[in-house]
C-alpha positions, 0 to 999 in steps of 0.5 A, spaced: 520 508 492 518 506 498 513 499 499 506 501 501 500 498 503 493 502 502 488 500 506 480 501 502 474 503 508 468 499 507 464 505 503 469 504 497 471 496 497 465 497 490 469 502 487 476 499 489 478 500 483 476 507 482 480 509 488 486 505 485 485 510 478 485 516 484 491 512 487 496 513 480 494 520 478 497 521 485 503 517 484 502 510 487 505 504 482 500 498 483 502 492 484 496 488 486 488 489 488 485 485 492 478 487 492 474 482 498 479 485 504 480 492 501 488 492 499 492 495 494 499 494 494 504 497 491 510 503 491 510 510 492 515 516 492 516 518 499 514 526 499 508 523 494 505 517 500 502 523 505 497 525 498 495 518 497 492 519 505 487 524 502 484 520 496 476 519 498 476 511 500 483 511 502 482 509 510 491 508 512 496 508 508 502 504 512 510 503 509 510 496 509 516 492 513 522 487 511 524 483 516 530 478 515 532 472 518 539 469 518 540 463 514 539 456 519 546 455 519 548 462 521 552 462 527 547 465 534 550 471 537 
């Protein structure tokens, strides 16, 4: 499962929580929502993250990025 975060258009933020319903009927697990700026993270199958693209209210669907940082007395390069 890959990382995602679906950003919610601002006809559904309402309904947030019914595009969340519709996220998991298509595979998504949902970690957190966050009604007031129309986020909801979670998980999703890689073959499953271009569906959740389709679902009324979903405005993007983006891979989430890790970013590590060497630890402060790691030697520079």
């Amino acid at each position: 499962m890959i990382g995602i975060t679906v950003t919610v258009d601002a006809d559904h933020l309402d309904n947030i929580e019914a595009v969340g319903a519709a996220l998991r009927l298509r595979g998504m697990r949902i970690d957190q929502v966050h009604g007031t700026i129309g986020i909801i993270s979670g998980a999703v199958g890689e073959a499953e993250r271009t569906v959740l693209e389709s679902v009324p209210g979903v405005q993007s669907v983006e891979m989430e990025t890790t970013i590590q940082i060497p630890p402060p007395d790691a030697d520079p390069q």
